[in-house]
py3Dmol code that shows the C-alpha trace and the ligand (Angstrom):
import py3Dmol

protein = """\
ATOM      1  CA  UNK A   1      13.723 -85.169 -28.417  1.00  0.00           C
ATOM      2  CA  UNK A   2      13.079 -83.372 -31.599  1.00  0.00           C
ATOM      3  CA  UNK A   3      10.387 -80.571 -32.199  1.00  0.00           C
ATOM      4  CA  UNK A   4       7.517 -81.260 -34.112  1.00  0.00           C
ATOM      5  CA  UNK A   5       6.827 -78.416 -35.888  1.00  0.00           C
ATOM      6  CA  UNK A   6       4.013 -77.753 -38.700  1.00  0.00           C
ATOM      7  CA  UNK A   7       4.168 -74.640 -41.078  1.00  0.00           C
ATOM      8  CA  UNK A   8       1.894 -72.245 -40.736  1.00  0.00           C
ATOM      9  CA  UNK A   9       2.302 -70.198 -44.195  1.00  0.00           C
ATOM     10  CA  UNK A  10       5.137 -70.016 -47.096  1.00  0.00           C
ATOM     11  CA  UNK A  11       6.456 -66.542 -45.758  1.00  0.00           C
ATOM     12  CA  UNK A  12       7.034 -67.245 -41.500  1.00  0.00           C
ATOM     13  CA  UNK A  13       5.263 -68.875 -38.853  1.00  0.00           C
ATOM     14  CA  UNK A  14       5.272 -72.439 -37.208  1.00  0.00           C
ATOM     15  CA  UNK A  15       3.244 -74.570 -35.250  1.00  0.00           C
ATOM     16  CA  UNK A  16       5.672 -76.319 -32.045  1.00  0.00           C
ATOM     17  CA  UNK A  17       3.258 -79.393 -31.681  1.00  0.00           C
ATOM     18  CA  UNK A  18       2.766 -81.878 -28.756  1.00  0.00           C
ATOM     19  CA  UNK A  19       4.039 -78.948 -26.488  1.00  0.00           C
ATOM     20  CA  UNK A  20       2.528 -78.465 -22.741  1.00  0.00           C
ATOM     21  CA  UNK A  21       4.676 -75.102 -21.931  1.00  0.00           C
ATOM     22  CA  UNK A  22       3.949 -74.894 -18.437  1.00  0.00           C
ATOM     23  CA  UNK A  23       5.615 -79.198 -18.039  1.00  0.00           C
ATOM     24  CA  UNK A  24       9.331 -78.718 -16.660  1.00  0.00           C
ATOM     25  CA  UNK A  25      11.523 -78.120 -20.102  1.00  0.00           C
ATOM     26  CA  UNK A  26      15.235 -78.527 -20.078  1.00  0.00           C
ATOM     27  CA  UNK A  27      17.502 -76.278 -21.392  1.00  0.00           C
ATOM     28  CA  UNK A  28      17.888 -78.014 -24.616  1.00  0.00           C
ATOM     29  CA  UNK A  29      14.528 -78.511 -25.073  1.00  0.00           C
ATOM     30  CA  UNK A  30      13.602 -74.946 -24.985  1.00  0.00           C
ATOM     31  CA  UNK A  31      17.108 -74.466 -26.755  1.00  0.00           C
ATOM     32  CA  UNK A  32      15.663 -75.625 -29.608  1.00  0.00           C
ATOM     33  CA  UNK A  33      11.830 -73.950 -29.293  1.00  0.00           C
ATOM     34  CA  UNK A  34      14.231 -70.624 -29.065  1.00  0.00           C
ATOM     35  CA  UNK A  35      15.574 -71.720 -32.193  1.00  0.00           C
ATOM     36  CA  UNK A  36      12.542 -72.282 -33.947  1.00  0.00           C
ATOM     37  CA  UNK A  37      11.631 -68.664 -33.201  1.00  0.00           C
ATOM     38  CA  UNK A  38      14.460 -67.514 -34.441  1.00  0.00           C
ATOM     39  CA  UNK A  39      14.417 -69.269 -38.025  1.00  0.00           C
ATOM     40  CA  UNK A  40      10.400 -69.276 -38.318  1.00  0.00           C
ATOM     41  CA  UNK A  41       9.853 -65.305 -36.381  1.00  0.00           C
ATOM     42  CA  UNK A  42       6.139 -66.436 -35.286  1.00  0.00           C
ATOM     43  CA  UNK A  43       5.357 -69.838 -33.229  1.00  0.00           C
ATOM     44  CA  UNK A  44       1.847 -70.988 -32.114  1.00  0.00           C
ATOM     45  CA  UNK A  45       1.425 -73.534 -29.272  1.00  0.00           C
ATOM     46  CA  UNK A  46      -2.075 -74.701 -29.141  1.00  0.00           C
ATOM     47  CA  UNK A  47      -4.622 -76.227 -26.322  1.00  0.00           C
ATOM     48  CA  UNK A  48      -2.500 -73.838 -23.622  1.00  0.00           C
ATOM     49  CA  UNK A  49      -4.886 -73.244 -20.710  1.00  0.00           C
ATOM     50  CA  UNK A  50      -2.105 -72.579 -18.310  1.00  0.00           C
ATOM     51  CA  UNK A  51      -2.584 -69.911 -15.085  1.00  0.00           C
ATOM     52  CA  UNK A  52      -0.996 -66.060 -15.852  1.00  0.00           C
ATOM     53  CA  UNK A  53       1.802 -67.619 -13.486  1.00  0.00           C
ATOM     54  CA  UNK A  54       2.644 -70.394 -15.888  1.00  0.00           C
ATOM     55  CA  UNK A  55       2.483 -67.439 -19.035  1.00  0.00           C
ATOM     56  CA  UNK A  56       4.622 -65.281 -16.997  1.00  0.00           C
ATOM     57  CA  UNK A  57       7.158 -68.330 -16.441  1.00  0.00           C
ATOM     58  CA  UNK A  58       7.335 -69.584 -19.917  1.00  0.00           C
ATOM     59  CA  UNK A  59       7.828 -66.006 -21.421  1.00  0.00           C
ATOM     60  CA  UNK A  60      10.625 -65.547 -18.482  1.00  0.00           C
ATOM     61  CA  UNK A  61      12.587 -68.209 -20.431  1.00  0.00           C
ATOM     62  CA  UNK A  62      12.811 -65.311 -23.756  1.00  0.00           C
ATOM     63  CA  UNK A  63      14.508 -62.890 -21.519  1.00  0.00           C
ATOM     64  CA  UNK A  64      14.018 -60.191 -18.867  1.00  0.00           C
ATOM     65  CA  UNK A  65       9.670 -59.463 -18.976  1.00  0.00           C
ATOM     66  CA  UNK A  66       8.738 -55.606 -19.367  1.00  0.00           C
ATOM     67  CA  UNK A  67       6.829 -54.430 -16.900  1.00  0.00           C
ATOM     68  CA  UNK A  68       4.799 -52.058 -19.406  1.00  0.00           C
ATOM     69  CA  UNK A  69       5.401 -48.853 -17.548  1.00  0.00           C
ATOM     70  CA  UNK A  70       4.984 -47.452 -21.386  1.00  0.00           C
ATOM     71  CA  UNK A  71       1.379 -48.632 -20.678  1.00  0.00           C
ATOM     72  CA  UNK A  72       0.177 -48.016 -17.645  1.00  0.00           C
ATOM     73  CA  UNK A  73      -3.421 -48.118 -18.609  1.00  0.00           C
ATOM     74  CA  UNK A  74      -3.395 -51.490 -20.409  1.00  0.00           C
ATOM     75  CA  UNK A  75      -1.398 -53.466 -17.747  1.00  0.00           C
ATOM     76  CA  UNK A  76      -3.029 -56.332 -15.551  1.00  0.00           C
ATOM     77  CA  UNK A  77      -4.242 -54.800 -12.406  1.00  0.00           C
ATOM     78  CA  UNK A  78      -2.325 -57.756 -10.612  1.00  0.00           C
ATOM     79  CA  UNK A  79       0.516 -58.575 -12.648  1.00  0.00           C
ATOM     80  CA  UNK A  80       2.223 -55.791 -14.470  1.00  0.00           C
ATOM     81  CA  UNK A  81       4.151 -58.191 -17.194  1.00  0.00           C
ATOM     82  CA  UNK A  82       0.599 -58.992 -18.777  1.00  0.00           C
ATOM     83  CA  UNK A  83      -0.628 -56.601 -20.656  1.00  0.00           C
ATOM     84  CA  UNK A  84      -4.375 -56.619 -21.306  1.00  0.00           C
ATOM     85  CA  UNK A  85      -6.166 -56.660 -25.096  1.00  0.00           C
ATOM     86  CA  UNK A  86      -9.822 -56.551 -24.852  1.00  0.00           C
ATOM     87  CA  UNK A  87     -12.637 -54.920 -26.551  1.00  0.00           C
ATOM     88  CA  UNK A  88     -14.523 -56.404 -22.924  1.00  0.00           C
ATOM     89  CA  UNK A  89     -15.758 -53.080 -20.946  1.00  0.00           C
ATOM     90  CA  UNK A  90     -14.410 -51.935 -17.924  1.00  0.00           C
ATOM     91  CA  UNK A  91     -16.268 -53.065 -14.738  1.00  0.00           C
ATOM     92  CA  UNK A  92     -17.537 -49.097 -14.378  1.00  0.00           C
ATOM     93  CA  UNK A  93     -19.306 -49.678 -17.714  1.00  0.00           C
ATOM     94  CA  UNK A  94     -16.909 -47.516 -19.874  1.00  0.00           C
ATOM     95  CA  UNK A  95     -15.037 -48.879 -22.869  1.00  0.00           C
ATOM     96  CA  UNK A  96     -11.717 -50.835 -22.527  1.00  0.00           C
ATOM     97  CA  UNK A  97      -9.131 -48.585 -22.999  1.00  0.00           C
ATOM     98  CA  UNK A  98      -7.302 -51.091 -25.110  1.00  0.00           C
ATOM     99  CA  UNK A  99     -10.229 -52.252 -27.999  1.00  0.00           C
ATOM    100  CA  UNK A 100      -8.327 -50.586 -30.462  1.00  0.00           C
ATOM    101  CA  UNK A 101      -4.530 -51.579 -28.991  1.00  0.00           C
ATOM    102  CA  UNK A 102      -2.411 -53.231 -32.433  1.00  0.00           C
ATOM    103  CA  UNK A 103      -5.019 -51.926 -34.598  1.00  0.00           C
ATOM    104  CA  UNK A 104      -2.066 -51.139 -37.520  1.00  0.00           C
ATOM    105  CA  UNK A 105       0.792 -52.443 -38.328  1.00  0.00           C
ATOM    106  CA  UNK A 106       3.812 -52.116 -36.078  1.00  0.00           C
ATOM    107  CA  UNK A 107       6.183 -53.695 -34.081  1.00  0.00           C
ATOM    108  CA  UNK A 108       5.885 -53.638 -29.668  1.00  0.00           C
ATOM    109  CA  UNK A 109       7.689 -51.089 -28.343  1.00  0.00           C
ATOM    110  CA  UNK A 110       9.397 -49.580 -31.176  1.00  0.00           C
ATOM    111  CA  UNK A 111       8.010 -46.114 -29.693  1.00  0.00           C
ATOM    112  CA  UNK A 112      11.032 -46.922 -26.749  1.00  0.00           C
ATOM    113  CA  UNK A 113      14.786 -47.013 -26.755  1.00  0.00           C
ATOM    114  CA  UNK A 114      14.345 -50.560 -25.835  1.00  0.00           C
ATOM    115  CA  UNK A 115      11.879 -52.120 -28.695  1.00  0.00           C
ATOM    116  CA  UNK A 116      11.174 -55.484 -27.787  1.00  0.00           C
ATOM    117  CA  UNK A 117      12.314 -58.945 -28.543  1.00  0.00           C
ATOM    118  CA  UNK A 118       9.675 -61.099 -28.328  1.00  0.00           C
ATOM    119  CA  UNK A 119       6.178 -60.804 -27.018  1.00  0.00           C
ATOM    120  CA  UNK A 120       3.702 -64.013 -25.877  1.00  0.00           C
ATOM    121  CA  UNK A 121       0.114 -63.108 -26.990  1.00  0.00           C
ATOM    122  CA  UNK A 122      -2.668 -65.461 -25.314  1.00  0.00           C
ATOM    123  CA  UNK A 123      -5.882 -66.006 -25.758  1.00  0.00           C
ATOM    124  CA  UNK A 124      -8.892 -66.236 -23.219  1.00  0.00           C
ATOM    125  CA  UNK A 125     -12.209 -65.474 -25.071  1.00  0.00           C
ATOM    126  CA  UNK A 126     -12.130 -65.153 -28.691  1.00  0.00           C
ATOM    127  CA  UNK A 127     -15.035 -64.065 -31.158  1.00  0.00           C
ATOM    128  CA  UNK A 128     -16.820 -66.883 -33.253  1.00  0.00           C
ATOM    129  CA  UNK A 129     -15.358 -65.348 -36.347  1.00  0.00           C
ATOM    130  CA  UNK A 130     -12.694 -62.903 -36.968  1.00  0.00           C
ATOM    131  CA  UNK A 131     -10.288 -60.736 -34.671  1.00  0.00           C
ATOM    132  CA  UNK A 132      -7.578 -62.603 -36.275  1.00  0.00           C
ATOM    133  CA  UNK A 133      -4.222 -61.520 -36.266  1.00  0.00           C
ATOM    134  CA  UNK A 134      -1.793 -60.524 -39.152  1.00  0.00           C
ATOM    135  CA  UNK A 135       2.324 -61.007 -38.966  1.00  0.00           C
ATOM    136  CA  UNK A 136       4.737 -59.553 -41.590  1.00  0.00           C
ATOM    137  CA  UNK A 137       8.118 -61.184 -42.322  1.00  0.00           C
ATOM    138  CA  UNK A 138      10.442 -57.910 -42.384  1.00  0.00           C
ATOM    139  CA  UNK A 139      13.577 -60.048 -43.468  1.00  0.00           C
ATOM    140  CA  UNK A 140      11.709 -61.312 -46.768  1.00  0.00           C
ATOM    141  CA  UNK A 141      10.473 -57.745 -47.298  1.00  0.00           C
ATOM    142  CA  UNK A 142      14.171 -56.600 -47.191  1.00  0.00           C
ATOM    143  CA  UNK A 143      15.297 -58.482 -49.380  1.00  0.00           C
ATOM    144  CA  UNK A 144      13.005 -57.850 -52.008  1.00  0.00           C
ATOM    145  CA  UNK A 145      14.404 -54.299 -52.538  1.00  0.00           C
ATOM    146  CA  UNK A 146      16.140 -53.443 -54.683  1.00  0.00           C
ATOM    147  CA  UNK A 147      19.867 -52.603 -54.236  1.00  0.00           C
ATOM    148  CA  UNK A 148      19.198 -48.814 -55.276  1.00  0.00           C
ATOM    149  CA  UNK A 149      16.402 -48.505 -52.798  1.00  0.00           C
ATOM    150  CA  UNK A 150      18.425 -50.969 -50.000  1.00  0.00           C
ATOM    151  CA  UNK A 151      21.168 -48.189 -50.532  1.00  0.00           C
ATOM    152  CA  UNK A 152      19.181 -45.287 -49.974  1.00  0.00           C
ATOM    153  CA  UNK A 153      17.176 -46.845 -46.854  1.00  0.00           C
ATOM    154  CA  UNK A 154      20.295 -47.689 -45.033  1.00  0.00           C
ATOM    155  CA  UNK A 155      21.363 -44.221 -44.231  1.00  0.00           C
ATOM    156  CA  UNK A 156      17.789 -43.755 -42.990  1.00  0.00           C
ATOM    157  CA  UNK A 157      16.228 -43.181 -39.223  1.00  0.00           C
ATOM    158  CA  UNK A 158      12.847 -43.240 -39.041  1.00  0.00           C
ATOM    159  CA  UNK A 159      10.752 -41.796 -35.823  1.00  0.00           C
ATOM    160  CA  UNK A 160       8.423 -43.854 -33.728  1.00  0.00           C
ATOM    161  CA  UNK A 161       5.779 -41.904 -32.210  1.00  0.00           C
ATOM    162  CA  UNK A 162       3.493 -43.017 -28.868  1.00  0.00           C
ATOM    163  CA  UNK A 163      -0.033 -42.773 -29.217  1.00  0.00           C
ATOM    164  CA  UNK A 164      -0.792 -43.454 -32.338  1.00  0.00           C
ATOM    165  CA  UNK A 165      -3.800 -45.633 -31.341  1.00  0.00           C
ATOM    166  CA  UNK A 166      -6.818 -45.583 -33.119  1.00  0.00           C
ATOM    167  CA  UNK A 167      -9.059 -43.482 -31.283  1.00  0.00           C
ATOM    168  CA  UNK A 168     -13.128 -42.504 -31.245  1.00  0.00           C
ATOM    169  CA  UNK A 169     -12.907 -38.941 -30.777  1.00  0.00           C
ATOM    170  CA  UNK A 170     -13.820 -38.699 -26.929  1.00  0.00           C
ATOM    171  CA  UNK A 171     -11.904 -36.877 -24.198  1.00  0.00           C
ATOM    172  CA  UNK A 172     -11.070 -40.195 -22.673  1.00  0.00           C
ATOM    173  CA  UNK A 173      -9.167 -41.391 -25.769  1.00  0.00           C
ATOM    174  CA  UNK A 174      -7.508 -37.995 -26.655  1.00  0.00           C
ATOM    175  CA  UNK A 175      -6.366 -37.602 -22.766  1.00  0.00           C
ATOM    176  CA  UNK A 176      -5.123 -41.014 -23.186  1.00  0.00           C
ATOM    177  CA  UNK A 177      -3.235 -40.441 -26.635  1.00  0.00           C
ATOM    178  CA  UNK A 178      -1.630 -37.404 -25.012  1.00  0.00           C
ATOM    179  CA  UNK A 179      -0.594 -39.220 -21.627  1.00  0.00           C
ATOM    180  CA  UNK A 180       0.987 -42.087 -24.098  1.00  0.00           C
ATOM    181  CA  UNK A 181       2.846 -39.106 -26.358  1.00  0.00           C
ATOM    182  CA  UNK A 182       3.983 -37.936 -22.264  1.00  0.00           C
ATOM    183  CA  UNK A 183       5.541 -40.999 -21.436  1.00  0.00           C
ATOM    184  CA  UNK A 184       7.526 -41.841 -24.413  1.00  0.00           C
ATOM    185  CA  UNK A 185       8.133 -39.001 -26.302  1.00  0.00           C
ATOM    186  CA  UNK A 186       9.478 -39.968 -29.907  1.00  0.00           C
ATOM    187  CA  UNK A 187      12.344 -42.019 -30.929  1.00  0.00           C
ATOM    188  CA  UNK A 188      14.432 -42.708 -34.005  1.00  0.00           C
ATOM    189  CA  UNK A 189      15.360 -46.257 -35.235  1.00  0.00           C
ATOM    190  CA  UNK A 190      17.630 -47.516 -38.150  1.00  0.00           C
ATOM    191  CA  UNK A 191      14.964 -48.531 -40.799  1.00  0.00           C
ATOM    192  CA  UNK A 192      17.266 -51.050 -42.129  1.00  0.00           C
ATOM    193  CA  UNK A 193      18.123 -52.846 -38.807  1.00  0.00           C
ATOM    194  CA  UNK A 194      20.349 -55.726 -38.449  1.00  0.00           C
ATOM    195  CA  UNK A 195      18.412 -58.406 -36.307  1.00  0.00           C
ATOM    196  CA  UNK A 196      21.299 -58.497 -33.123  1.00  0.00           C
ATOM    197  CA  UNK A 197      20.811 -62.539 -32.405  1.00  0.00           C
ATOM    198  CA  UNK A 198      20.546 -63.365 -36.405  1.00  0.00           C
ATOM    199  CA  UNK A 199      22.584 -60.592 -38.016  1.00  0.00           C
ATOM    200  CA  UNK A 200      20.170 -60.608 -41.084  1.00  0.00           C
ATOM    201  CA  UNK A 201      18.699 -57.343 -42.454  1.00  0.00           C
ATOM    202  CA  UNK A 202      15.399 -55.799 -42.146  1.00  0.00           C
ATOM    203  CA  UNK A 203      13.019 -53.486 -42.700  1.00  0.00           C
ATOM    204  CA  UNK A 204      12.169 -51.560 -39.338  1.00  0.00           C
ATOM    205  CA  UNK A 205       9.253 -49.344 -39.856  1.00  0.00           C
ATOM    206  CA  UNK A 206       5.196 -49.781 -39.127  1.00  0.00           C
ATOM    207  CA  UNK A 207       2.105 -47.470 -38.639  1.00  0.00           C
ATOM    208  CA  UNK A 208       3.950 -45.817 -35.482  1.00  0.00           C
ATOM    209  CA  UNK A 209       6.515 -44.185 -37.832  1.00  0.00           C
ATOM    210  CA  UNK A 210       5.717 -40.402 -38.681  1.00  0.00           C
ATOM    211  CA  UNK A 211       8.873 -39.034 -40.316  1.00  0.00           C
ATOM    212  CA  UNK A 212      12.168 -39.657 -41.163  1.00  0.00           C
ATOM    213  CA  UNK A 213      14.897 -38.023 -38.741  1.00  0.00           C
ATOM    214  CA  UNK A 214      16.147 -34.842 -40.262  1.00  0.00           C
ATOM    215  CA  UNK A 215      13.148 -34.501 -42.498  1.00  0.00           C
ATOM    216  CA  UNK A 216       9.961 -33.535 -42.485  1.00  0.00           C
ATOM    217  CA  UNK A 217       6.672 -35.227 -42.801  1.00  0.00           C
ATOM    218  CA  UNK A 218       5.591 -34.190 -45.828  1.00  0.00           C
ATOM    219  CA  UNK A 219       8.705 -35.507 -47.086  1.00  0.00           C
ATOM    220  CA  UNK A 220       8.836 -38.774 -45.460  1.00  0.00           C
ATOM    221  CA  UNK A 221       5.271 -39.587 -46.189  1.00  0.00           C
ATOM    222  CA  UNK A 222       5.364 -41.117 -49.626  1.00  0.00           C
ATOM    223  CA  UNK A 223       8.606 -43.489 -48.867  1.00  0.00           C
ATOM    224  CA  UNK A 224       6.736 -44.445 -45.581  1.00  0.00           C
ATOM    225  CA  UNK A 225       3.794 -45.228 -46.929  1.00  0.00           C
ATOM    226  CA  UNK A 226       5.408 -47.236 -50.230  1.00  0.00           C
ATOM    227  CA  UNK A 227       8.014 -49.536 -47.561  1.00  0.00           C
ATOM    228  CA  UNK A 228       4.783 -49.958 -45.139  1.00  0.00           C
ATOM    229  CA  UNK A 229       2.189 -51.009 -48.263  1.00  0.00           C
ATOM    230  CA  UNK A 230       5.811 -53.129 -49.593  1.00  0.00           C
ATOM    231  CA  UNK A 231       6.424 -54.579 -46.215  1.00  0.00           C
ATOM    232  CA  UNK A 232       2.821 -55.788 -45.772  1.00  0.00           C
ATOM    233  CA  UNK A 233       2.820 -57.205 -49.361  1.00  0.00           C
ATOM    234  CA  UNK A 234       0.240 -60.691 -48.849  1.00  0.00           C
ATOM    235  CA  UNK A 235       3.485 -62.904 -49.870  1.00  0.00           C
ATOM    236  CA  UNK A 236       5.401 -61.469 -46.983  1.00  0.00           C
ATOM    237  CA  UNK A 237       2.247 -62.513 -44.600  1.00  0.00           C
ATOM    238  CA  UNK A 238       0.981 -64.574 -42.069  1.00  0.00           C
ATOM    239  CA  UNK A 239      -2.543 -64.738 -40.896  1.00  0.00           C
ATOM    240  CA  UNK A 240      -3.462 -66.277 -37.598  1.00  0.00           C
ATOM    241  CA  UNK A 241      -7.377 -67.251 -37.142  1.00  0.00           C
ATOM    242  CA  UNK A 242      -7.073 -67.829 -32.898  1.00  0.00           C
ATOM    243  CA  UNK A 243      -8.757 -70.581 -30.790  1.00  0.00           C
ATOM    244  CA  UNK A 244      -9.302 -69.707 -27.120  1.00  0.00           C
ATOM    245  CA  UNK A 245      -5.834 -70.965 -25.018  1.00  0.00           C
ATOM    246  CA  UNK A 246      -3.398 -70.097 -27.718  1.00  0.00           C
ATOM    247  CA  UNK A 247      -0.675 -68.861 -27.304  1.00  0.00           C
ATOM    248  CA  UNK A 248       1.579 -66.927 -30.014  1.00  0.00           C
ATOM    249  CA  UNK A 249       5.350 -65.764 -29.818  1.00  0.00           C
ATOM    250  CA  UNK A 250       6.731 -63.305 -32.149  1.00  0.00           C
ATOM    251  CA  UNK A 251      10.069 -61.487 -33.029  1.00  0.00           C
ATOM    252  CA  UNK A 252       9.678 -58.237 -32.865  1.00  0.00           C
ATOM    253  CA  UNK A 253      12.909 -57.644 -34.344  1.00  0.00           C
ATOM    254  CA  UNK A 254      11.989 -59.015 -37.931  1.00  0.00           C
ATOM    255  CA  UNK A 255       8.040 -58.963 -38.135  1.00  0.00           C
ATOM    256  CA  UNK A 256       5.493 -56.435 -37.964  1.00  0.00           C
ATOM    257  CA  UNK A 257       1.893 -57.665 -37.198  1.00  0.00           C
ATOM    258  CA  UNK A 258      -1.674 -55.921 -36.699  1.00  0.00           C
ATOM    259  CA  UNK A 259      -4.748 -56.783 -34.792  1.00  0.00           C
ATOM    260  CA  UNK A 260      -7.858 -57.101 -36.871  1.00  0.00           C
ATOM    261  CA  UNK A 261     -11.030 -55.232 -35.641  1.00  0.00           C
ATOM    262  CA  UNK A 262     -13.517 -57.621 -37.885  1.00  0.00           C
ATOM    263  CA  UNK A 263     -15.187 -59.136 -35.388  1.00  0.00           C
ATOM    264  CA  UNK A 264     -18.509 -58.498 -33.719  1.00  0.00           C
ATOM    265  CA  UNK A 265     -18.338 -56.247 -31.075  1.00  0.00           C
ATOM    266  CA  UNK A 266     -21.036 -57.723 -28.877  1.00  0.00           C
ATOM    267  CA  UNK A 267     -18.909 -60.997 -28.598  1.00  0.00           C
ATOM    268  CA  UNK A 268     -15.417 -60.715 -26.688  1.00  0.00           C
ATOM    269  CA  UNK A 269     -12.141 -61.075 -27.755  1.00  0.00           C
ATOM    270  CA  UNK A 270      -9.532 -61.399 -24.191  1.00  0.00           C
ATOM    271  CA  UNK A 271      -6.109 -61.475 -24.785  1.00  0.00           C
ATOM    272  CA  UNK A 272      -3.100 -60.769 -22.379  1.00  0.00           C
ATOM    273  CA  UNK A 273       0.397 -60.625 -23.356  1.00  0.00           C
ATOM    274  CA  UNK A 274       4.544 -60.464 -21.866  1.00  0.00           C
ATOM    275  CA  UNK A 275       6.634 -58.124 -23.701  1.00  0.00           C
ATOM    276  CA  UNK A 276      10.032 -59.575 -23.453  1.00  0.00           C
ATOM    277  CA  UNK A 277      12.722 -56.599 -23.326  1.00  0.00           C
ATOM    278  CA  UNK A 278      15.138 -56.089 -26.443  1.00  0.00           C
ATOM    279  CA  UNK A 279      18.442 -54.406 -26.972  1.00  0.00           C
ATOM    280  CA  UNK A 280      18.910 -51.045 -26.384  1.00  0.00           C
ATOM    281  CA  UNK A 281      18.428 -49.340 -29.853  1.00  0.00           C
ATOM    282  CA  UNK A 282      18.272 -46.112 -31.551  1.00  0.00           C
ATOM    283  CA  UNK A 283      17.977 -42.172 -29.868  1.00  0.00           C
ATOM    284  CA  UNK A 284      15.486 -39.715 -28.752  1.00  0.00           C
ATOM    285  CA  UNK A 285      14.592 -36.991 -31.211  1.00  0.00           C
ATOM    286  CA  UNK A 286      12.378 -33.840 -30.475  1.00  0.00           C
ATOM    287  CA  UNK A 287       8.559 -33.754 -31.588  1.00  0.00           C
TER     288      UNK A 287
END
"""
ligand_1 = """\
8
SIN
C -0.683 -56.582 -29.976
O -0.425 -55.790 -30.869
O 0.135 -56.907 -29.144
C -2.069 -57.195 -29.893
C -2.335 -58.082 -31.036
C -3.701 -58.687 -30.980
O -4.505 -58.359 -30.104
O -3.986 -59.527 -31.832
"""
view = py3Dmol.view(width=600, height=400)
view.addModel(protein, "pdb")
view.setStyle({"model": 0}, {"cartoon": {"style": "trace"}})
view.addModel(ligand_1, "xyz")
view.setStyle({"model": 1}, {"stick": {}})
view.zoomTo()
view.show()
């Protein structure tokens, strides 16, 4: 049986339609889903109100599921391959340590030596307006380059710090920051990275990048800034407006995305996600 799948926007992103993704699938069926994500980079399955079980099963099918020991503090008390996005206070009263978690553009687990593949967002609760989330297609943004500045970003490493989370300045978030910097101190990743399952080009980079390796950050700055601001161009972007029971898959290889904090803050917004591991990639630097 073929896919039916809808386009979500010019630059990446399709709908897989008529799709129950906890029903038994056979190989070729999800064959061809798996291809879909690797030719479109984003897929959205709608109407999904399926147990954490049945999320933790279909995301199984990407690859091996990170357990998140990178975030401790934002992983499901019970299952430690969901990892919790909510602006929804803890049950002591105290903010959610994860209401500003994808607040900027980046890429899961590029702060590792094992950035991930894919990751399975879904939604629970969502607000009546806004909270949406933004995807970048990095291949498209690549491309666009020129060949001078193509040339001069493929010698490039750029360094992925931990912690870069929006904060408010309490203790709580700048203990939390620090832990985060702790458990995965910085690492450096090709900027122009060749996707390992397509072989296409793209730009690597995001909001968690500080410097390039070998230089400063007052040197890096500008060319960070200009390939971020590039990369994130509107023609390069995808903009998801969520329902509750969504569910979202994204290559994390070839897109950057960012979590949108427009949304009323007395109404919740519940996500959890799987992190599917990637390749190992890059090398640790020192702060
Ligand atoms: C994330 O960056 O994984 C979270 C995105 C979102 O909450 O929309």
């Amino acid at each position: 049986m073929d896919l039916k799948l809808r386009r979500l926007s010019y630059p990446l992103g399709v709908e897989v339609c008529d799709i129950d993704v906890a029903a038994p699938m056979s190989e070729s069926q999800f064959g061809q889903i798996y291809q879909a994500f690797l030719d479109h980079c984003v897929l959205l399955f709608r109407g999904q109100d399926i147990t954490r079980e049945q999320h933790i099963a279909f995301s199984s099918r990407f690859g091996a599921l990170d357990p998140h020991d990178a975030f401790p503090s934002d992983r499901h008390p019970d299952y430690p391959q969901l990892m919790v996005v909510t602006n929804e206070a803890q049950a002591d009263g105290s903010p959610s340590v994860s209401r500003y978690a994808g607040r900027r553009w980046h890429t899961d687990m590029s702060q590792t030596l094992r950035p991930a593949a894919a990751s399975l967002l879904r939604s629970w609760r969502v607000p009546e307006v806004g909270g949406d989330t933004m995807f970048a297609n990095m291949y498209l943004a690549y491309d666009a380059l020129s060949d001078g500045m193509k040339k001069l970003i493929d010698g490039l490493h750029a360094v992925h710090f931990s912690g870069t989370r929006k904060l408010d300045a309490t203790q709580t978030d700048q203990a939390h920051a620090s832990e985060q910097q702790r458990i995965s101190p910085p690492v450096a990743h090709p900027v122009a990275r060749v996707h390992p399952e397509t072989g296409r080009k793209c730009i690597f980079l995001g909001e968690k990048v500080k410097r390039f390796d070998g230089m400063t950050e007052e040197e890096s700055k500008p060319l960070i800034d200009y390939l971020n601001r590039h990369a994130t161009r509107p023609e390069f972007v995808f903009r998801h407006q969520w329902r509750p029971n969504d569910i979202i898959v994204w290559d994390n290889r070839c897109t950057l995305h960012e979590a949108l904090g427009d949304f009323d803050q007395t109404q919740n917004r519940y996500m959890e996600r799987t992190t599917v591991f990637g390749t190992p990639l890059g090398y640790a630097v020192s702060a």
